[in-house]
N, C-alpha and C positions, 0 to 999 in steps of 0.2 A: 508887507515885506518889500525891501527895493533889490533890483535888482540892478547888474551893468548893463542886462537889455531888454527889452521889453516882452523878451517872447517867454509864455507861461507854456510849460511841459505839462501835458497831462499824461501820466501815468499808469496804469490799470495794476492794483496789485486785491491780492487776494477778494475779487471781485467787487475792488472799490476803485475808483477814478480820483488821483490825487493830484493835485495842481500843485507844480513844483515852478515857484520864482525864487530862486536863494537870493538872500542878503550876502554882505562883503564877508561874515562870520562862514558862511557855510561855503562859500567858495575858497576862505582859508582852511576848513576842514578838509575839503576834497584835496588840496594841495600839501596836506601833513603828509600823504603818501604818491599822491598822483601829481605832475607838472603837467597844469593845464595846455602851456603853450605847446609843450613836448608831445601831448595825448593826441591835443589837435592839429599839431603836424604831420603827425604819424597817421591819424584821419584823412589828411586831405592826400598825402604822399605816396603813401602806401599801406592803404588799407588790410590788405591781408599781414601786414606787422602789425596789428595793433593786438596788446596784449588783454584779453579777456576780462583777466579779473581786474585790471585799472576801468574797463567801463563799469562794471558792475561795483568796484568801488564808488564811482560817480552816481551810480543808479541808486545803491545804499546811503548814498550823503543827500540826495533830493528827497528822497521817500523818508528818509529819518526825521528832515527839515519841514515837509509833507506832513507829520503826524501820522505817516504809514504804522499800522499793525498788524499782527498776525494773529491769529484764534488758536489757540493750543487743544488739546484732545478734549480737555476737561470745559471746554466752550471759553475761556478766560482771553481776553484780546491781557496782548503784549507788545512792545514796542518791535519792531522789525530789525534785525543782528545783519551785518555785513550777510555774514553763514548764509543765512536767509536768504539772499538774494543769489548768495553765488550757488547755491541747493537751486532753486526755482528755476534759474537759467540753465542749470547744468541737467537736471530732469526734465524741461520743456515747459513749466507751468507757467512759464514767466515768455512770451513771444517773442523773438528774433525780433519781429518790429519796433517792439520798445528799445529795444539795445542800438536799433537804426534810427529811432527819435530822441534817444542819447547823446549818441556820435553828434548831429545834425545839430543841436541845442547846443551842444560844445564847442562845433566850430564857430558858429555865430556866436558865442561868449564870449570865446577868445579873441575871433579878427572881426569882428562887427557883422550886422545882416548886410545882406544885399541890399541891390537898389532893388525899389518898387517892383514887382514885376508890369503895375496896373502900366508904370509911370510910361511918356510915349521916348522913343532913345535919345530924339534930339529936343529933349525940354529944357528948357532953362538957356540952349544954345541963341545967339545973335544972330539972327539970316543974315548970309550974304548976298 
């Protein structure tokens, strides 16, 4: 799957680790509802506005894209519903942390990673 960056999401759902890199198709799903640039401005600006159920949309479009499932009563794995996720996050099955390596994955989506951190700050500069 390609993605616009290189950083692979690992996920934990229903005690499985799902490695989320969406293609250009699943990042236009996540934008049928949610405005990437908008989410992740609201990320970097003012975090306490960010609205809830737009990251667990994001969260539901990875995990979908993931091949994320859920096991119903009757032991039968099922594909994972938006519901799904905003149930798990709203009863606590689903960790705060993930929804903070959401956010973080999004804004580097949208405005690109950082520099290196290994990298040293004056590399690539000319001495004077």
């Amino acid at each position: 799957m390609e993605s616009v960056n290189e950083r692979t999401l690992v996920i934990e759902w229903d005690g499985e680790e799902y490695r989320c890199l969406p293609d250009f198709a699943v990042l236009m799903r996540i934008e049928e509802r949610v405005l990437l640039h908008q989410l992740a401005s609201t990320i970097v600006l003012d975090a306490a506005k960010i609205p809830p159920t737009h990251l667990q949309w994001v969260m539901y479009c990875l995990l979908h894209a993931a091949g994320a499932t859920l096991v119903d009563q009757r032991g039968r794995a099922r594909a994972i519903t938006a519901e799904d996720v905003h149930e798990a996050v709203k009863h606590g099955r689903l960790p705060i942390s993930a929804m903070s390596d959401v956010a973080t994955w999004l804004v580097s989506e949208v405005f690109g990673t950082g520099p290196d951190d290994g990298a040293a700050p004056d590399e690539g500069k000319p001495e004077a």
